[in-house]
Structure formats: C-alpha cells, structure tokens
C-alpha positions as CSV (number, residue, x, y, z in Angstrom):
1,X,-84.5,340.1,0.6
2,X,-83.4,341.4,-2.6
3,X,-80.6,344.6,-2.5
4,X,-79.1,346.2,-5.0
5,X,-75.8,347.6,-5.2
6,X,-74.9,350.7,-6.6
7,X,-71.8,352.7,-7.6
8,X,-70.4,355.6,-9.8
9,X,-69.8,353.5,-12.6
10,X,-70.4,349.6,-13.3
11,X,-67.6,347.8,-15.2
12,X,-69.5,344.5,-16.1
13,X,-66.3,342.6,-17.3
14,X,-66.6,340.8,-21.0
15,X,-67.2,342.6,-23.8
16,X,-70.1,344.8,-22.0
17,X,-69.2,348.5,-21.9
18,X,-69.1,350.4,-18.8
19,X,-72.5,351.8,-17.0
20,X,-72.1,355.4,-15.2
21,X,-73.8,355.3,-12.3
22,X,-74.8,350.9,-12.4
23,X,-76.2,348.6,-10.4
24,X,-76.3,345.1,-9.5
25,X,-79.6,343.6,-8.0
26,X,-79.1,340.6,-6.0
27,X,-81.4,338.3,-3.8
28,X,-79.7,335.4,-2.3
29,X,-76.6,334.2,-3.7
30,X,-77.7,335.1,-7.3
31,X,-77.8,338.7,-9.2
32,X,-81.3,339.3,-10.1
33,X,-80.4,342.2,-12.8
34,X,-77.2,344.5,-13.9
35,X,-77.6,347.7,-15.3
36,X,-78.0,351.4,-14.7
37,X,-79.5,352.0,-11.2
38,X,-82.5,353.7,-12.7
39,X,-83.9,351.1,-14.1
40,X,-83.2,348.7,-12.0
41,X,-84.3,350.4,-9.0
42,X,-87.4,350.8,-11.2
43,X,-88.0,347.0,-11.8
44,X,-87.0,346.3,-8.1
45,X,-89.5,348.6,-5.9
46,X,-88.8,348.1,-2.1
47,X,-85.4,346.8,-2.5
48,X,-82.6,347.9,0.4
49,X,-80.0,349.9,-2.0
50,X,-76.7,350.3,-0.4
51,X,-74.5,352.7,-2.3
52,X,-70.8,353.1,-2.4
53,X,-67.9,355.5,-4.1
54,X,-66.0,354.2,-7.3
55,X,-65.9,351.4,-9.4
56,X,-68.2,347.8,-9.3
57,X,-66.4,344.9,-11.0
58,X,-66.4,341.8,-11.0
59,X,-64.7,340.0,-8.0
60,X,-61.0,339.0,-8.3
61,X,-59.0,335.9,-8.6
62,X,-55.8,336.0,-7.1
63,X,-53.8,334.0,-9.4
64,X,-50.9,333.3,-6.2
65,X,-53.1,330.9,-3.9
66,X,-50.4,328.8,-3.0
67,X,-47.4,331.2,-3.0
68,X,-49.3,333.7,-0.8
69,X,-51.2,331.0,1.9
70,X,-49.1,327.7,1.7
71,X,-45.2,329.2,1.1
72,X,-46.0,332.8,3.0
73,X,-46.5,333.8,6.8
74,X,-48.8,336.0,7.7
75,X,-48.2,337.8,10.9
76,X,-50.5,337.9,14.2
77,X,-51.2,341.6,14.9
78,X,-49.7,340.3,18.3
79,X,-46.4,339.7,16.6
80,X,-45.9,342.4,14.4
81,X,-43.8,344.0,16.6
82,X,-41.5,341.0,16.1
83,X,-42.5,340.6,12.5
84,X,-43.7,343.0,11.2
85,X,-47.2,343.3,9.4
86,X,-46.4,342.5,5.7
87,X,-46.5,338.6,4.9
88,X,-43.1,336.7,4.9
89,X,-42.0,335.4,2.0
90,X,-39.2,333.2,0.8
91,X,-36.9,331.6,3.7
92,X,-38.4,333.6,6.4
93,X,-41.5,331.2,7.5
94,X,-39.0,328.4,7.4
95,X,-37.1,329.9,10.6
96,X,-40.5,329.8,12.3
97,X,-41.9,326.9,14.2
98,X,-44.8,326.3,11.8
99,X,-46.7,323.5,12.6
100,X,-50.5,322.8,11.1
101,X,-52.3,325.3,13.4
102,X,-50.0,328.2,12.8
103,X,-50.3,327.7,9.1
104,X,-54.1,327.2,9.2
105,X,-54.3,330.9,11.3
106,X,-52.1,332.7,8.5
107,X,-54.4,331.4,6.0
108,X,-57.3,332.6,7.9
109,X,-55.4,336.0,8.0
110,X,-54.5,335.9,4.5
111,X,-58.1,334.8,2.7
112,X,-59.4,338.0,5.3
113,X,-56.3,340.4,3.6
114,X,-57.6,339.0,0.2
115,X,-61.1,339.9,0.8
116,X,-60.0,343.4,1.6
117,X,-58.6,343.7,-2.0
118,X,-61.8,342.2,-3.6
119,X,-60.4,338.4,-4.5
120,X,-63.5,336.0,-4.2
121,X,-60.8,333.2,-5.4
122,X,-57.3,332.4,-5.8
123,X,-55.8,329.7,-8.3
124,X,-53.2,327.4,-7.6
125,X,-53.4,323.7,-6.3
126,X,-53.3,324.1,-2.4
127,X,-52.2,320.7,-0.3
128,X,-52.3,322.0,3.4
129,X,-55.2,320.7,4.8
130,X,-55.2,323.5,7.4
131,X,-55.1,325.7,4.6
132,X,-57.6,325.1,2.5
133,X,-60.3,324.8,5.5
134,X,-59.2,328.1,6.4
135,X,-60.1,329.2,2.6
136,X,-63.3,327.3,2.4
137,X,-64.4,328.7,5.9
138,X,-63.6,332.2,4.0
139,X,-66.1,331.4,1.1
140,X,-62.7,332.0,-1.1
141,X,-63.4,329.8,-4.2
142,X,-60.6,327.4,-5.6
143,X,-59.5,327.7,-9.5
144,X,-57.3,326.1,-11.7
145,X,-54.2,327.8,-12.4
146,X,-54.2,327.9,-16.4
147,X,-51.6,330.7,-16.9
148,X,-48.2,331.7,-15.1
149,X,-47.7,335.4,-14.5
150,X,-44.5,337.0,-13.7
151,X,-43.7,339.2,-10.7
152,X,-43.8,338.4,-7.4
153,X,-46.7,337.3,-5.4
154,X,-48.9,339.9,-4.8
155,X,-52.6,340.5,-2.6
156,X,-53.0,343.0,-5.4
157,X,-54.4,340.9,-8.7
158,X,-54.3,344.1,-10.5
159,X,-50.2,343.9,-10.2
160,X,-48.2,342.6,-12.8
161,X,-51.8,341.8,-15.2
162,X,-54.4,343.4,-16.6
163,X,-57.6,344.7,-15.4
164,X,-59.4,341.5,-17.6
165,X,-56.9,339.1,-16.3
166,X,-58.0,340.1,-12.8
167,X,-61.7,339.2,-13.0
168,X,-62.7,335.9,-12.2
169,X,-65.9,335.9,-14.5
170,X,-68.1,338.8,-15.8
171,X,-70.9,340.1,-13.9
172,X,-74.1,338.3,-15.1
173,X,-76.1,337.2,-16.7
174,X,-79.6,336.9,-14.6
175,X,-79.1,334.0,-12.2
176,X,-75.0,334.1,-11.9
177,X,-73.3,334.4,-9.1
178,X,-72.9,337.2,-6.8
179,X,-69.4,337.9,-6.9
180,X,-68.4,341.3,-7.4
181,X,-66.0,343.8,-5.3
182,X,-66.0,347.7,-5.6
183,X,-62.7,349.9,-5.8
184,X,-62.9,353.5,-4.7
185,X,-61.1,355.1,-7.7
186,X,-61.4,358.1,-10.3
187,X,-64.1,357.6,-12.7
188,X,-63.6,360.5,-14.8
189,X,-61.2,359.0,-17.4
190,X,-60.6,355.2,-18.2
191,X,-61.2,353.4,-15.5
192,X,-59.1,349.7,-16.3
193,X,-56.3,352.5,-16.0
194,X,-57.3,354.2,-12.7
195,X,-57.9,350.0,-11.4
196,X,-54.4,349.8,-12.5
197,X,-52.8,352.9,-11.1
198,X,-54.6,352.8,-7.8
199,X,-54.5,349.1,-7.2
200,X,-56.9,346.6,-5.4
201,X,-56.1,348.4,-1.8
202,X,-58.7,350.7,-2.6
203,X,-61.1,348.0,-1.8
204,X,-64.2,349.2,-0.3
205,X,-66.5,346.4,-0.5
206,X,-66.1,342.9,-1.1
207,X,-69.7,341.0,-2.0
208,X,-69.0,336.5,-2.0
209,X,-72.0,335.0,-3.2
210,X,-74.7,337.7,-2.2
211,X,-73.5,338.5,1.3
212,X,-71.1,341.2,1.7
213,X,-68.1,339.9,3.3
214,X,-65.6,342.8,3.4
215,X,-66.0,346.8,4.5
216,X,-64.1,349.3,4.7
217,X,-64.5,351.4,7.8
C-alpha cells in the first residue's frame, strides 16, 4: 500500500530547497515521489495520507553509537527510582553488575530513546555482541564514523553540529530509502535554526525503511 506523508514544510536535505506544505510518497521500503503534497497526492490517487505538525527531514545519524549504547546505562523504568531516568555516563555503569544481558536491554532502551529523536542510525564501531543485536532488532542502521565532534554524547544529533551534519542522507531520489523523521517546530522563519533551537526531542514521528517506527502520543 502506498502512503504518503505529509507536513508543514519538507526539508529534503542536499542542495534542494525547502517545500511548504511537502510530501513524501512511499510504498514499501522505498519513496515513490517527494514534493509538494498537491501534486503528489495528484499522481498518487487512493493513497492513505497521514499528516503531521512541523518539519519532514531526513532521518538522523547519531554520530555517538558506541559512547551512548556500549560505554552508557540506560535505566529500567523499574529502576529509576534508584537511578534515575537519564542514561549513566562515565564511571557510573562500571559500579553496576553489567553482564551481557543487562547491556543488551539498555541497548534495546537506547536504539527506542534514539528513535524518539528521529536517528535511523548511529556511527561508531560497536563490539558488544548484545549490543548490536539489540540495534539490528531496532532496524538502527550501522555507519562509519568519518568525523569526530566535540561535546558530549548526546541522543540529540542536532547538539553540538549542524542541521546538514545531522542527516544521514537526503530524501530521494525515486527508489531511495524511506528514512525520514519529522520534528514538530516553528516553520515561519528558517527552519535549520528552529531544528537547532528546539532540538531532536520534538520528535513526532520516526519513519525506518517505509514503516513508521516511532509516535508520539
């Protein structure tokens, strides 16, 4: 079944401009068309449209795969009581008893937190086996880390970078993967600058090769 997608404003990614009030088509794990909903409603008769507030980009690559799912802990909702909520960073997991299956259930909890912020991938070599079948089970794609950025490790890939840096690839062309995420912010002025002021928590919905994989309640 094909569906489109559509939103306030399309940023495509690349050197495309953005499209006020754009579209994605996709059927399968592949986009069909990108462009303003109009006309791709037009060439796509019959097709389920789902609609959403804010900006459609590109999915995200979180450049901090092993910093954030092999050297971090995230917490149970069980133990947050105990732990808190926010993953533990530097020595912390180290006090913990972390064997294979405690790791591989962080991961799982992490690769679901990344979806939330619109990553469809992180880069990074990861080791862990329990780790990286938690991120394949996720549908989290696996990149090559080819640049450092500074900071610390954050779920947000808008932190620290730019807007560009963030996407994994641009949307299209016809045939291309359907990887995109949309981010419920202003859309009146620039909106690389509204990305970077709001942040990747305004996730609304997270689309991993055609099937939409995170929504916001």
């Amino acid at each position: 079944m094909l569906t489109i997608h559509a939103a306030d404003l399309l940023l495509p990614g690349g050197p495309e401009a953005p499209v006020p009030g754009g579209a994605v088509a996709v059927r399968g794990s592949a986009i069909v068309a990108v462009g303003p909903y109009e006309a791709v409603a037009a060439a796509h008769p019959g097709a389920r449209v789902r609609r959403w507030p804010g900006v459609l980009t590109p999915g995200l690559c979180n450049p901090y795969g092993p910093e954030l799912l092999e050297r971090a802990y995230h917490p149970d909702p069980r133990e947050s009581g105990e732990l808190g909520a926010e993953p533990l960073t530097g020595a912390a997991p180290a006090a913990l008893e972390m064997t294979d299956a405690r790791w591989g259930a962080s991961a799982r909890r992490g690769a679901q937190r990344m979806l939330a912020h619109g990553t469809v991938a992180v880069a990074g070599d990861l080791w862990r086996g329990a780790v990286l079948d938690a991120v394949t089970r996720a549908g989290l794609r696996c990149v090559e880390r080819l640049t450092e950025r500074g900071g610390p490790p954050s779920l947000d890939p808008f932190a620290g970078g730019s807007v560009a840096e963030a996407f994994l690839v641009p949307l299209g062309p016809e045939g291309g993967e359907a990887d995109f995420a949309v981010f419920d912010v202003p859309v009146g002025g620039d909106p690389c600058a509204a990305l970077l002021e709001h942040g990747a928590r305004t996730c609304v919905a997270t689309v991993l090769r055609g099937r939409l994989v995170y929504r916001r309640r």
